[in-house]
C-alpha positions as CSV (number, residue, x, y, z in Angstrom):
1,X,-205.8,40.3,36.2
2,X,-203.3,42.7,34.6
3,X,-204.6,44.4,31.5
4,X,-202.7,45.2,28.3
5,X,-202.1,48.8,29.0
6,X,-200.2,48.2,32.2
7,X,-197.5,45.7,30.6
8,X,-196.9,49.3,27.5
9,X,-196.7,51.4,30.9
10,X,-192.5,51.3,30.9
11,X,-191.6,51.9,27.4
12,X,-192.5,55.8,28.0
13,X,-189.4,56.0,30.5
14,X,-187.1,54.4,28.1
15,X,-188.3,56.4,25.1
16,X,-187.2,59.7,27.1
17,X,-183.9,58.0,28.4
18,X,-182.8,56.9,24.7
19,X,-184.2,60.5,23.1
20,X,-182.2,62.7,26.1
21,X,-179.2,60.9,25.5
22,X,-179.4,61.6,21.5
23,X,-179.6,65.4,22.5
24,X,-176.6,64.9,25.0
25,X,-174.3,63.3,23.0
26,X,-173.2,66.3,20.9
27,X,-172.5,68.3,23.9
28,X,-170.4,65.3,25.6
29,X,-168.2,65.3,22.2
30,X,-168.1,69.0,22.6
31,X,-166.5,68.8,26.3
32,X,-164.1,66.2,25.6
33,X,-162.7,68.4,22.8
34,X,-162.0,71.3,24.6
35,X,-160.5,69.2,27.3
36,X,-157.7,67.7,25.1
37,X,-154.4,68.8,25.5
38,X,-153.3,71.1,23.5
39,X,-149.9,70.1,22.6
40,X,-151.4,66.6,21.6
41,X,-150.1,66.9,17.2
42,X,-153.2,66.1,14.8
43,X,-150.9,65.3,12.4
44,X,-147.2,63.8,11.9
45,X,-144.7,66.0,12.4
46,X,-142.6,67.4,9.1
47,X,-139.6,66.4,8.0
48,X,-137.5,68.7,7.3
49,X,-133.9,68.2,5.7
50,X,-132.1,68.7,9.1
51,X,-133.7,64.8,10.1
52,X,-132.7,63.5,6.6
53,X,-129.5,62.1,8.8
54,X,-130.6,59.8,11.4
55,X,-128.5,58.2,13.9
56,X,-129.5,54.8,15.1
57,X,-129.7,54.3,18.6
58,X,-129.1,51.8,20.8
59,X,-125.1,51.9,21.6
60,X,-124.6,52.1,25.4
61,X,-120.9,53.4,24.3
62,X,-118.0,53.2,21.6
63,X,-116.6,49.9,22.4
64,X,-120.1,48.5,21.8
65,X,-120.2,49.8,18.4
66,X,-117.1,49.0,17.4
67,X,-117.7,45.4,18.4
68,X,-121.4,45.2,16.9
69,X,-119.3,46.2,13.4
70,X,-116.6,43.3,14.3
71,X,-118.8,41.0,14.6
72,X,-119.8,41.1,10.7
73,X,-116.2,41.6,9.8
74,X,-114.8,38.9,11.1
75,X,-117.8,36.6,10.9
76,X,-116.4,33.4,9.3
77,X,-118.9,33.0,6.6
78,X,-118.9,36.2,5.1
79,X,-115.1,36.7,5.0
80,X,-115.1,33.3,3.2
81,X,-117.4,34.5,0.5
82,X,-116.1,37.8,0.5
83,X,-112.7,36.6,-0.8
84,X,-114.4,33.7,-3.1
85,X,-117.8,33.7,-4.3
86,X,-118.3,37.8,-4.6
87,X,-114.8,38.4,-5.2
88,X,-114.8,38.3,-9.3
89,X,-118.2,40.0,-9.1
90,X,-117.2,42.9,-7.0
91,X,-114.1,43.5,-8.2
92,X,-115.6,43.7,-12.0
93,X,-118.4,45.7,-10.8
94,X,-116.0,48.4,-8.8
95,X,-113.7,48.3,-11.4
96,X,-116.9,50.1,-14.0
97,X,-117.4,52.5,-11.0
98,X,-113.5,53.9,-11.4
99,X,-113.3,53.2,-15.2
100,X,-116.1,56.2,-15.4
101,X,-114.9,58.4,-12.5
102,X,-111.6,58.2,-14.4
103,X,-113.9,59.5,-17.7
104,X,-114.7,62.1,-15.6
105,X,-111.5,63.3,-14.7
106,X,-112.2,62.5,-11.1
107,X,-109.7,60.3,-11.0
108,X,-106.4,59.0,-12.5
109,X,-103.8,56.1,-12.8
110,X,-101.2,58.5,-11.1
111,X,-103.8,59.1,-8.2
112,X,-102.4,58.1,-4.8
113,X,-106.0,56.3,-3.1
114,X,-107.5,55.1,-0.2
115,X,-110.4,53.0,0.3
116,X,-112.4,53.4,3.4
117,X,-114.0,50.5,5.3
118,X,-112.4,48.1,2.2
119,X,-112.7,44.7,4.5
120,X,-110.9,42.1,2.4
121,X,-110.1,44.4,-0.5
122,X,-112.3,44.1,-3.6
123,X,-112.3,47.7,-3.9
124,X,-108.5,48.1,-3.7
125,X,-108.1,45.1,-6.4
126,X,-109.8,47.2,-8.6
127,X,-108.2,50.3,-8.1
128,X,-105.1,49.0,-8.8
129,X,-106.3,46.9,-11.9
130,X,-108.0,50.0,-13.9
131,X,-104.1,51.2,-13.1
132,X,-104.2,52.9,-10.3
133,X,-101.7,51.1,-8.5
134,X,-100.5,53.5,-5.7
135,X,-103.8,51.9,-3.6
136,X,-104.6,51.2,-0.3
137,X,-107.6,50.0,2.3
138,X,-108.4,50.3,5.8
139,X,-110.9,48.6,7.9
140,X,-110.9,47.4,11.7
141,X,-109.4,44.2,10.6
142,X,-106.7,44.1,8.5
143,X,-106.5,42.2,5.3
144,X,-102.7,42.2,3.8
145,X,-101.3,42.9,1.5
146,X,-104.5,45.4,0.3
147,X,-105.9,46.6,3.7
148,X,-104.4,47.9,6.8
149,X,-106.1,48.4,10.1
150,X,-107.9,52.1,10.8
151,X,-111.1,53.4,11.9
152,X,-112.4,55.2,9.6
153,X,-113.4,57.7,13.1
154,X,-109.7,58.2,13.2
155,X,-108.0,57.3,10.4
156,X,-104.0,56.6,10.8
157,X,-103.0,58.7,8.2
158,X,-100.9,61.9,7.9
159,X,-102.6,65.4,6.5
160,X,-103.2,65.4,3.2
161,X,-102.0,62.1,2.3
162,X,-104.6,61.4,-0.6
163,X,-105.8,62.6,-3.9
164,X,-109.1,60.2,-3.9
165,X,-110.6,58.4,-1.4
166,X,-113.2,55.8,-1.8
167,X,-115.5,54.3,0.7
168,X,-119.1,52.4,0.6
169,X,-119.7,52.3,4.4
170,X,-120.9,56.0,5.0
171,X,-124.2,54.2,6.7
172,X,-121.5,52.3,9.2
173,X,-120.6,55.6,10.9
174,X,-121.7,56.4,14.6
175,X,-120.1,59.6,14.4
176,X,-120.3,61.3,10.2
177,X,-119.3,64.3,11.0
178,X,-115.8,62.6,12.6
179,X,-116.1,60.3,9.2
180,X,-115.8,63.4,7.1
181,X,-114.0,65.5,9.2
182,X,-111.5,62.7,8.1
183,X,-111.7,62.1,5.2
184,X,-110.8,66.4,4.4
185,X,-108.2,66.1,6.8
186,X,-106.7,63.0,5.0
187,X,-107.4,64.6,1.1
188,X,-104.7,67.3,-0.8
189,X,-106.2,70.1,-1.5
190,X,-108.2,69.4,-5.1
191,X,-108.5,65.7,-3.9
192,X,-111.8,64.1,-4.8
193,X,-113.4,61.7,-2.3
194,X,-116.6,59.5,-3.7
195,X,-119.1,57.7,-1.2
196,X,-121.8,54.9,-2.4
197,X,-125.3,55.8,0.2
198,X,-128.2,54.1,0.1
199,X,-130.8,57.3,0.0
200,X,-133.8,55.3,-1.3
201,X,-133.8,52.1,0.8
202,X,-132.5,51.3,4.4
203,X,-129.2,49.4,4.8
204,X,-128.8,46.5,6.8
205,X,-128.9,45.9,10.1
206,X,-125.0,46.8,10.8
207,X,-125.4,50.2,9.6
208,X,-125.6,53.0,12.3
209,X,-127.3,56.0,10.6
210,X,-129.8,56.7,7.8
211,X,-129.5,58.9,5.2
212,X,-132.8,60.1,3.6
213,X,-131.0,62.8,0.9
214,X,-127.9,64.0,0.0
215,X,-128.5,67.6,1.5
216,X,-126.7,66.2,4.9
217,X,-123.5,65.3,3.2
218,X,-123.3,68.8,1.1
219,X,-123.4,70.4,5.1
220,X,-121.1,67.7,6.4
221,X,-118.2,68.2,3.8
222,X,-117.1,72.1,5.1
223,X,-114.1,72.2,2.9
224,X,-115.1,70.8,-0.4
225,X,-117.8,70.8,-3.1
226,X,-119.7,68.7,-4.5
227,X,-119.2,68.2,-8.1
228,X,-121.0,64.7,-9.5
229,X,-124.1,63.0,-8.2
230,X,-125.8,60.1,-9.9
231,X,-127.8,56.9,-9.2
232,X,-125.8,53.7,-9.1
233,X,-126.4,49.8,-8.1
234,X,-123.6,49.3,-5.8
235,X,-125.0,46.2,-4.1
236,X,-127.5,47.7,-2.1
237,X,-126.6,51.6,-2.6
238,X,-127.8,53.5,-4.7
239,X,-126.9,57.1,-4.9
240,X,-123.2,58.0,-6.0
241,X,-122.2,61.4,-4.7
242,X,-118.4,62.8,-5.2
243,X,-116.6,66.3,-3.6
244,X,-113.6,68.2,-4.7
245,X,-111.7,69.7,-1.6
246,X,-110.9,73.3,-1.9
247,X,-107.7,74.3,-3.2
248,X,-107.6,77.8,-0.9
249,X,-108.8,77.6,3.0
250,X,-110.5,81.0,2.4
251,X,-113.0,78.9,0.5
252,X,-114.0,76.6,2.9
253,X,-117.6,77.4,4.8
254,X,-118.4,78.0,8.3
């Protein structure tokens, strides 16, 4: 017959299991610390204003960019409400944007213009109907009479063609240091060229870069300054930001 104290004799050797681990487990934390690498980050790394332009990836070469940004342009649907349903809209809306840049001397009705990545031409209309007529669009699919075909990578004009050039589709460029290097080579000296980012929100899904400030546009344009930037709604951008090329090539920066 088993007695009561023989059934309690086990609990001893847990009760010095449980109260050795309790001791142990500080040193086992203290071990695994020292053997984590040390290149592991505690923290997020910072952004600094070098990442506030970020290409997208995920083209495997040109031809498959220029063909992702096809397939919006020509896509049936949108051309259709591009040139019906959104064209009065737009058109008003565009035409406020170069009724004030005209207040601000940044533009004129004797301005010869250019509108970059214009699609069916809403910017173009309304160049020409706050009077400045000498206007003109390029896209990858030409829209006559208002839009030729260019990429904006390589645009099809001669040097210094422009005195303003216009364009909404900064976040469409693969390559924005080609995009500007374009758009300078393209303006007269004393030409002004306005863009339309999106700095607060992300564009869509077309869009091949993100800009997080304006800091990477001041670096990108070389040979011009900038000389107006303000917050705008331009259907889904919302930062307006507008350079002066240099008169005088000693002026331009390295």
């Amino acid at each position: 017959m088993k007695t009561p104290q023989s059934k309690t004799q086990p609990l001893p050797i847990f009760k010095y299991f449980f109260i050795s681990l309790f001791f142990s487990l500080p040193l086992l934390l203290l071990l695994y610390s020292l053997q984590r690498p040390n290149n592991q980050p505690t923290h997020p790394p910072r952004q600094d204003s070098v990442s506030d332009l970020r290409i997208r990836p995920g083209y495997a070469s040109y031809d498959a960019y220029i063909q992702r940004q096809l397939n919006k342009t020509l896509n049936p649907k949108l051309r259709q409400i591009w040139t019906t349903r959104d064209w009065d809209r737009k058109v008003r809306v565009f035409s406020s944007f170069f009724d004030d840049l005209k207040q601000k001397k940044l533009l004129s009705n004797q301005s010869k213009a250019l509108c970059i990545g214009a699609r069916v031409g809403q910017e173009v209309e309304a160049l020409r109907r706050v009077g400045v007529s000498d206007s003109v669009g390029i896209d990858l699919v030409p829209c006559p009479p208002l839009v030729v075909e260019g990429d904006f990578h390589h645009q099809p004009f001669d040097d210094e063609s422009f005195d303003f050039e216009f364009s909404n589709v900064f976040d469409h460029a693969l390559f924005p240091d080609k995009f500007v290097g374009e758009i300078e080579r393209t303006l007269k000296p004393g030409g002004v060229c306005v863009l339309h980012v999106a700095v607060s929100r992300r564009s869509d899904k077309y869009s091949a870069n993100d800009l997080y400030s304006v800091k990477p546009l001041v670096r990108l344009f070389k040979r011009s300054e900038m000389v107006h930037v303000r917050k705008v709604d331009g259907f889904g951008l919302d930062t307006e930001v507008a350079f002066r090329k240099n008169k005088k090539t000693v002026n331009q920066r390295s």
